[in-house]
C-alpha atoms as a printed R data frame, in Angstrom:
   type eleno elety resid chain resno       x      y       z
1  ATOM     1    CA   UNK     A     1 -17.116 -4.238 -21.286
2  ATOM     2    CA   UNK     A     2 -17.583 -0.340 -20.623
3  ATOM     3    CA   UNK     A     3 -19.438 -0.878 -17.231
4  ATOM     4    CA   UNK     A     4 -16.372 -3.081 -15.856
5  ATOM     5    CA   UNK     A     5 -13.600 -0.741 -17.140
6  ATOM     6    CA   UNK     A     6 -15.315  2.024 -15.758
7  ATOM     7    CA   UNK     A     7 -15.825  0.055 -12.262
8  ATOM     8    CA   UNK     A     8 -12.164 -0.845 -12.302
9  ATOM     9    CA   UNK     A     9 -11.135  2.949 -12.667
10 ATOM    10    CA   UNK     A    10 -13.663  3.985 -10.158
11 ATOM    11    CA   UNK     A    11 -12.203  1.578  -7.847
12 ATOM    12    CA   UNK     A    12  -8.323  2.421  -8.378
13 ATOM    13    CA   UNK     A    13  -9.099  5.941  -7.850
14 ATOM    14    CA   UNK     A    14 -11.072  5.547  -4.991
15 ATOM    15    CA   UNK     A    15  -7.696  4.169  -3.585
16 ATOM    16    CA   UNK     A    16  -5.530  6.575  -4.503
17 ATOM    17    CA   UNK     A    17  -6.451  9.260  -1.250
18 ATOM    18    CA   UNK     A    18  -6.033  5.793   0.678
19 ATOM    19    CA   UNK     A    19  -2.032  4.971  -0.560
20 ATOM    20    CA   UNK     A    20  -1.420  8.429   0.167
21 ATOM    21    CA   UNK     A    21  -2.704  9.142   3.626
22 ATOM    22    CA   UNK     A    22  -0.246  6.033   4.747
23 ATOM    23    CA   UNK     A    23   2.923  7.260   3.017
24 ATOM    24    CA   UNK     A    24   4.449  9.355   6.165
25 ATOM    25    CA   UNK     A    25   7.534 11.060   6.041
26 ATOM    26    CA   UNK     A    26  10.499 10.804   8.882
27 ATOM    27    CA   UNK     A    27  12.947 12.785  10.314
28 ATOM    28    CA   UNK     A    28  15.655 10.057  10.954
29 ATOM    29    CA   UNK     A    29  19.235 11.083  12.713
30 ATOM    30    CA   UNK     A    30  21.624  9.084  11.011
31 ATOM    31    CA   UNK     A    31  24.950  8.189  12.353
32 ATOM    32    CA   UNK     A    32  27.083 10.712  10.959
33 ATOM    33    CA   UNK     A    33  25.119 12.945  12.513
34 ATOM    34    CA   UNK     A    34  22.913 14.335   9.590
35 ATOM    35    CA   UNK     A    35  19.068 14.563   9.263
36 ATOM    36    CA   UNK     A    36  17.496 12.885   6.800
37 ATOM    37    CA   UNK     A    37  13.703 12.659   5.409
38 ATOM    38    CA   UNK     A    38  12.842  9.497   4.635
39 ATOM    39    CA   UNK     A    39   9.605  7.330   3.922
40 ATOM    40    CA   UNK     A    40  10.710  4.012   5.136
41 ATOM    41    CA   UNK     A    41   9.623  2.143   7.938
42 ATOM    42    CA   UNK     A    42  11.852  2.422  10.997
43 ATOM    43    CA   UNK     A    43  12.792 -1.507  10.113
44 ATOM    44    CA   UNK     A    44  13.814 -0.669   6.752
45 ATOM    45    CA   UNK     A    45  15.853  2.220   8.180
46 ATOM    46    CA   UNK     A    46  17.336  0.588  10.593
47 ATOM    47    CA   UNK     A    47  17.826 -2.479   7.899
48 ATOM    48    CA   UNK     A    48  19.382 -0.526   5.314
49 ATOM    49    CA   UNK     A    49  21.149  2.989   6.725
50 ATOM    50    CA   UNK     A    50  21.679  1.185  10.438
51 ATOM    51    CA   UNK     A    51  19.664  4.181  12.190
52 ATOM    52    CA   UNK     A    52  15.949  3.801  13.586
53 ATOM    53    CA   UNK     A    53  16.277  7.132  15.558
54 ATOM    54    CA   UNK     A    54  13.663  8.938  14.508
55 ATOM    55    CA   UNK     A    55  13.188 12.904  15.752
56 ATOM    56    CA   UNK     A    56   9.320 12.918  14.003
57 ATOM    57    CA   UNK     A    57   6.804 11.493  11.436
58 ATOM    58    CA   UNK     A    58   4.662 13.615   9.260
59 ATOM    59    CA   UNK     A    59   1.963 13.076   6.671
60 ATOM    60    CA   UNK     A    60   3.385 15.596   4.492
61 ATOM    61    CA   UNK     A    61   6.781 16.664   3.162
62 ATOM    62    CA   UNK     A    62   6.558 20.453   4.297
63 ATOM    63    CA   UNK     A    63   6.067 19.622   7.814
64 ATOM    64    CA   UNK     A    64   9.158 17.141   7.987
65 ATOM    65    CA   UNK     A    65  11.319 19.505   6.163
66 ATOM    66    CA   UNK     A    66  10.615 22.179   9.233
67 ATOM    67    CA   UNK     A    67  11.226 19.802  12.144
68 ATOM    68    CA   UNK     A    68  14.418 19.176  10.187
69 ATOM    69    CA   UNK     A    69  15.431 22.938  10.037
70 ATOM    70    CA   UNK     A    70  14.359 23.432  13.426
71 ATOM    71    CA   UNK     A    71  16.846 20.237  14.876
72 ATOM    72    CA   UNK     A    72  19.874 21.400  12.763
73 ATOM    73    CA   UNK     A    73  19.025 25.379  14.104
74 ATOM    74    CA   UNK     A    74  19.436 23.850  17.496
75 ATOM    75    CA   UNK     A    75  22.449 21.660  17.024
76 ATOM    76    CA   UNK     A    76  20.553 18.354  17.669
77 ATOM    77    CA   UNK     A    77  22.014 17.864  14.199
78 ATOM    78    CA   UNK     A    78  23.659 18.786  10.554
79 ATOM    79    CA   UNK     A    79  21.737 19.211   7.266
80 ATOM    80    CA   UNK     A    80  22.625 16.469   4.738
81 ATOM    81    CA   UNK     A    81  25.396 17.505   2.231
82 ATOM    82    CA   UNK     A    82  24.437 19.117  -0.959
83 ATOM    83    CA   UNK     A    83  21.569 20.384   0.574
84 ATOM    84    CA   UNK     A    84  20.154 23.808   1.872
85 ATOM    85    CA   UNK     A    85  18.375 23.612   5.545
């Protein structure tokens, strides 16, 4: 009974590194003009907020969070209320 729980752990954290590699994060424009970080698929976005215009994808957080200071530095567009770009 051991041997399989310890195969069954082995296994589920061997998958971990493998569900987090394919969450990515976008930069969607939404239509009142604010830029959002998001991790659903453009369907889903464009399903449940209307918008599929994505600006960029990343596999990390810190790297969307730039291209999203860097688009509402140039005016392409505003940082979502309550928050500080």
């Amino acid at each position: 009974m051991k041997k399989i729980l310890f195969v069954l752990v082995a296994v589920a954290l061997a998958a971990v590194p493998t569900l987090a590699a394919a969450d990515e994060y976008h930069v969607y424009k939404l239509g009142n003009g604010e830029c959002e970080i998001d991790t659903r698929t453009h369907e889903a976005m464009k399903s449940q907020r209307s918008t599929d215009n994505c600006l960029g994808h990343f596999s990390n957080r810190t790297d969307a969070e730039k291209l999203r200071v860097e688009k509402v530095k140039a005016g392409a567009c505003k940082c979502p209320s309550g928050q500080n770009c």
